[in-house]
N, C-alpha and C positions, 0 to 999 in steps of 0.2 A: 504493500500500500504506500510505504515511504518513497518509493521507486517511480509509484505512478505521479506522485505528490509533485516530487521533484521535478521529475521528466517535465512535469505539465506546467511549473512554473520556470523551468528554461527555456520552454518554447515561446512563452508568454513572453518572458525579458527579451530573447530575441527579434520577435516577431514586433515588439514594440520600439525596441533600437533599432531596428531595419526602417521602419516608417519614422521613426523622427529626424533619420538621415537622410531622409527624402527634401527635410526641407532644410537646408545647414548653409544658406548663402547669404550673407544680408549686402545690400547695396547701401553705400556713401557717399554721400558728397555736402556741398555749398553751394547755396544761389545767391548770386548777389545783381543790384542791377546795373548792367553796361553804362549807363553814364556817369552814376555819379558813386560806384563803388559801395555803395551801401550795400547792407545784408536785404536782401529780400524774408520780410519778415510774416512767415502764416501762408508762404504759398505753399499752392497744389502738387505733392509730389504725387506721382500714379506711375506703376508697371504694369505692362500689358504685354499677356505672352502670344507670342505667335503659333501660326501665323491668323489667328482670330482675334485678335487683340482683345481677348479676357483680360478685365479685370484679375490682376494675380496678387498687387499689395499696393497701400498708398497711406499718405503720414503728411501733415503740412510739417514747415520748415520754423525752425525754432529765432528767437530774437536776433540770434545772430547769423540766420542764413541753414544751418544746418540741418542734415537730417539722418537716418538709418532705420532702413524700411524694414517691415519685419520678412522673418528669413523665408525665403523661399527654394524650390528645387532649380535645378539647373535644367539648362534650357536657353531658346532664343527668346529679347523680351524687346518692348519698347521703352524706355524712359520720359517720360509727359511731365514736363514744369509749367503749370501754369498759371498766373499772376495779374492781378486788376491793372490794366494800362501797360501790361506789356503784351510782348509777341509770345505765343509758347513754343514751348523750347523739344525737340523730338530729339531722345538720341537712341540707337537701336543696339542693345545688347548681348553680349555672347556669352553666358552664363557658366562656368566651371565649375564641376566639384571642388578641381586642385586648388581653383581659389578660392575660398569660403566668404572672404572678407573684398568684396568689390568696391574700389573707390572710385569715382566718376572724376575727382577733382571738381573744380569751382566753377558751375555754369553760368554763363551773364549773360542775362533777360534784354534782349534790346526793347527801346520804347516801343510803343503798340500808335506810333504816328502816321498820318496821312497827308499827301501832299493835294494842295488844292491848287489846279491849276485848269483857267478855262472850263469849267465845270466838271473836270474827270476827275474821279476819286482814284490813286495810284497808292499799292501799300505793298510793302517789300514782300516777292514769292517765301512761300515757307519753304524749310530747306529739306524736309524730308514729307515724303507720304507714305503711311502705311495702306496698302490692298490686298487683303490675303497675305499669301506667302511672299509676295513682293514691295521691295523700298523703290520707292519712286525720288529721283533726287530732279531737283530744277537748277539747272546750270548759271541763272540769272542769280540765284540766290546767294555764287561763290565769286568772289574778285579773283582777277587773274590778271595777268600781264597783257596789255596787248602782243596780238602775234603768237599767244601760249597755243601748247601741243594740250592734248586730251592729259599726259599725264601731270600737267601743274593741277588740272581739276580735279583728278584723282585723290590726290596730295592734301586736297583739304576737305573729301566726305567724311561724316562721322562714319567713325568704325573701318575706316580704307587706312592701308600699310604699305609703302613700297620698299622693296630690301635694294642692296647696293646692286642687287645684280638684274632688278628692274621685274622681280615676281610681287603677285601684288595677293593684299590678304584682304578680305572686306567680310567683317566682325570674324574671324580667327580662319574663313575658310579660304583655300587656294583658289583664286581668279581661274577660271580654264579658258574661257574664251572670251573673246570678244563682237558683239555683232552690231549692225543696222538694222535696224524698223526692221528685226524680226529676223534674218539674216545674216551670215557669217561674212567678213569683210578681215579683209589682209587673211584668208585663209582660216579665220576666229583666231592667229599669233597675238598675243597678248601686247608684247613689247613692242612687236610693229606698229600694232594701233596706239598704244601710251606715246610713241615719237611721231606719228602720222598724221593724227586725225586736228584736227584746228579745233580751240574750242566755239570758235565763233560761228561755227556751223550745226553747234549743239544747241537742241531747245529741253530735251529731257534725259533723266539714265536711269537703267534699271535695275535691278539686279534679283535676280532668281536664282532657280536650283532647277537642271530640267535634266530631264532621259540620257544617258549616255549614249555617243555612236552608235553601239552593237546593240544598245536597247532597243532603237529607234528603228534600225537597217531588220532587223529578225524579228520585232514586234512582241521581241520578250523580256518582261523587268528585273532584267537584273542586280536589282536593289541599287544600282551607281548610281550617284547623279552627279551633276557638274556645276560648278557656281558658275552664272554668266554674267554679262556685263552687254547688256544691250540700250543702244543708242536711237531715240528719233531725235530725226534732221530738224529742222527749221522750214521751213513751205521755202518753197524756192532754190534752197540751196545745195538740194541733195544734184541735180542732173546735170548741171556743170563742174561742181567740184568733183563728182564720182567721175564722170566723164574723163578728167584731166589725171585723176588717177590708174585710171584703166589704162590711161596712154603709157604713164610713166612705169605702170609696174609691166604692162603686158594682160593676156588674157588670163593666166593661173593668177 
């Protein structure tokens, strides 16, 4: 009887340490607001996992900006700041066991202004959209150099990496290709298109997870998938810049 006692109360401790190791991650950080350095005091912190964006944890921000949300599992999430008279803040997360303890560092809230000119109301693009399993970035949203290649844009999306030897990570997964409105371009070479593509010809980017080659060609799921990085053009500027590219690289 001791035996069955026992047994049935180690199953229990385990079975209960297995499930509270499910939730062992907390997220950190600071808001403070972009002009005037202040603590953004009582805003909205919210995690939202993907790719449905459930509600998964959220906490407002204490006198001086801070916050640590309660723990959750790992996973892909969205990070939501949002705050009376500013813009809200997207950052999208790549969640680790290995790191229990995520820090976001100190998010600054730009103001929530509108420019009035000649009757148009004009207000800065957001810089990220969530849809489903896909991040939708708006390329207006990011400063860049005049004359910049696709990879100074890259350079500055939340959660994108580029290493010295020009492989790119976007939230911890390896980039595989790269394409056009749907499309493989420079062959889906990554590094091709990071030195190739102008950003002034970009109006949006996306980034998924889709079917592997031998998925795709044999019609059978091979559980692989691929991170991509797909690009629409701007109206107009896709049939002469491709044009001039065709010429320069050849028909491959």
């Amino acid at each position: 009887m001791k035996k069955v006692i026992i047994g049935t109360v180690l199953l229990l401790t385990t079975a209960l340490s297995a499930f509270s190791q499910t939730k062992n991650i907390t997220v950190a950080g600071r808001v403070i607001e972009d002009d005037t350095k202040e603590p953004a005091v009582q805003a909205t912190v919210q995690l939202l996992s993907l790719p449905d964006s459930a509600f998964a944890a959220g906490i407002a921000t204490t006198a001086q900006g801070y916050f640590t949300l309660p723990k959750v599992q790992a996973g892909k999430y969205v990070l939501k700041v949002s705050y009376i008279g500013f813009q809200p803040t997207v950052l999208p997360l790549q969640l680790s066991a290995q790191n229990p303890n995520k820090n976001v560092g100190t998010l600054a809230l730009k103001t929530d202004a509108v420019m009035l000119a000649e009757a148009v109301i004009t207000a800065e693009a957001p810089q990220v959209q969530v849809v489903e399993d896909t991040l939708m970035y708006n390329s207006s949203a990011y400063r860049t150099p005049e004359g910049a290649m696709l990879e100074e844009l890259v350079k500055k999306l939340p959660g994108a990496e580029i290493d010295d030897d020009g492989n790119v990570k976007i939230n911890g997964k390896e980039l595989k290709k790269i394409m056009v409105d749907g499309k493989e371009f420079f062959g889906g070479d990554v590094k091709t298109g990071l030195k190739n593509l102008p950003v002034e010809m970009i109006d949006k980017l996306k980034t998924y997870d889709k079917q592997s080659d031998l998925a795709r060609i044999t019609g059978i799921d091979d559980g692989e998938e691929e991170t991509v990085l797909d690009l629409t053009v701007k109206k107009g500027m896709n049939r002469g810049w491709f044009g001039n590219a065709d010429a320069a690289v050849g028909t491959e």
